[in-house]
C-alpha positions in Angstrom: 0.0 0.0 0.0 1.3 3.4 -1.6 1.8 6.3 1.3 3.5 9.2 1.3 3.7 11.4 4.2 4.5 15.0 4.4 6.0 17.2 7.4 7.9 20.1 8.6 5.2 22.5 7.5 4.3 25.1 9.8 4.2 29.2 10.6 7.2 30.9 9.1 7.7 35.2 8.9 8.1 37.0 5.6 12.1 36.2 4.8 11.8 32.5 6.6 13.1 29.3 5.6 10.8 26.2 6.0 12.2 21.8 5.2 9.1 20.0 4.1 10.3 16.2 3.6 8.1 13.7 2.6 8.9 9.9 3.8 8.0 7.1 1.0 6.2 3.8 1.7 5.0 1.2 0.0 6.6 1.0 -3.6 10.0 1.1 -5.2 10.9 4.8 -4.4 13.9 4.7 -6.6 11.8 4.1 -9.7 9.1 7.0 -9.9 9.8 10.8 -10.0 8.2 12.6 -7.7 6.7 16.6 -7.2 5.6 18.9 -4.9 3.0 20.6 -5.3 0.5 23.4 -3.4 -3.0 24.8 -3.1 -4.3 27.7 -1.3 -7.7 28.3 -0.4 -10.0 29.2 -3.3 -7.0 28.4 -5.6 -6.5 26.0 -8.4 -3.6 23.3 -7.7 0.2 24.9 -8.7 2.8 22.6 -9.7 5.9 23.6 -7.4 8.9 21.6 -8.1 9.7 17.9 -9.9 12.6 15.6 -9.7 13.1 12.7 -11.2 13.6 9.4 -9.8 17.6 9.6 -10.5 17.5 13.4 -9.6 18.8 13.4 -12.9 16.4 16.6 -14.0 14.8 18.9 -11.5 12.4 21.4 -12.4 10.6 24.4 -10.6 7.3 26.6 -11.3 8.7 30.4 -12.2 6.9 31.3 -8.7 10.0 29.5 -6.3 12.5 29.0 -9.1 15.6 30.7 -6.8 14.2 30.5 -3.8 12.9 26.7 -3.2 15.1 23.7 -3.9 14.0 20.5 -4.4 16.0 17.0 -3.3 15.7 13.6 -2.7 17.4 10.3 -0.7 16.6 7.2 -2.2 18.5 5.0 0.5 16.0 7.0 2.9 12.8 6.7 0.7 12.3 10.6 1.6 12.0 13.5 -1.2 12.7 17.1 0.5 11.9 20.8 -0.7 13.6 23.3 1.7 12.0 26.8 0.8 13.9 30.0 1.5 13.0 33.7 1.6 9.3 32.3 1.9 6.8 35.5 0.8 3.0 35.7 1.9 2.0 34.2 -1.3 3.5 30.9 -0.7 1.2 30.1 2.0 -1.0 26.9 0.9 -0.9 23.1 1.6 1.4 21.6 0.1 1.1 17.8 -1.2 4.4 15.6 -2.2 2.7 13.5 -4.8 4.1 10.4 -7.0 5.3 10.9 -10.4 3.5 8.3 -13.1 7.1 7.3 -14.1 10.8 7.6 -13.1 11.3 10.1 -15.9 8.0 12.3 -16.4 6.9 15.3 -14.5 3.0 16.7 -14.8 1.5 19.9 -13.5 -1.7 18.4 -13.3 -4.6 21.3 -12.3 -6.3 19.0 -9.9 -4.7 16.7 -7.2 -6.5 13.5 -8.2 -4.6 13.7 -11.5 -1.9 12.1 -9.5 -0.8 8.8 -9.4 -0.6 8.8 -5.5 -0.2 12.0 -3.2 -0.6 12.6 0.5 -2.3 14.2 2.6 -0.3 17.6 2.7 1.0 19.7 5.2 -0.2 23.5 5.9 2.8 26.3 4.8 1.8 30.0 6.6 4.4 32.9 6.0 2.6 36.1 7.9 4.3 38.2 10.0 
């Protein structure tokens, strides 16, 4: 059974830096790529960041590219995005979420259009 669990979320000022990690269970980690991504309230789903399963090619929206980065340990089944100078805007749940292959990254609209995701975990940057 696929789950992915996501943490280090949390309250963060204007400037802050946030780690979200997201710990792997259930299939051959190594072999899928895997995203981040992040909804705000009343928002469509935004695509933040992609690796793929070899980290071979990473990939960010325009909206973090510079400030976010985007990781991964396969020996530790764990994908990371460590976020940086976090702004206002950035506030929204974020959701790690399961590539449909170790080479493909999506910016689906909705979250369902995921293979498998998990349950998220709430970003605030407010002062």
């Amino acid at each position: 059974q696929v789950h992915l669990v996501e943490s280090g979320g949390g309250l963060a000022q204007p400037g802050g830096s946030l780690r979200l990690s997201c710990a792997a269970s259930g299939f051959a980690f190594s072999s899928y790529a895997m995203s981040w991504a992040r909804q705000a309230p009343g928002k469509e789903l935004e695509w933040v960041s992609g690796i793929y399963s070899d980290s071979s090619e990473i990939s960010y929206a325009e909206s973090v590219k510079g400030r976010f980065t985007i990781s991964r340990d396969n020996a530790k089944n764990t994908v990371y995005l460590q976020m940086n100078n976090l702004k206002p805007e950035d506030t929204a749940l974020y959701y790690c979420a399961r590539e449909w292959g170790a080479y493909s990254i999506t910016a689906p609209k909705s979250i369902d259009m995921y293979d498998y995701w998990g349950q998220g975990t709430q970003v605030t940057v407010s002062s």
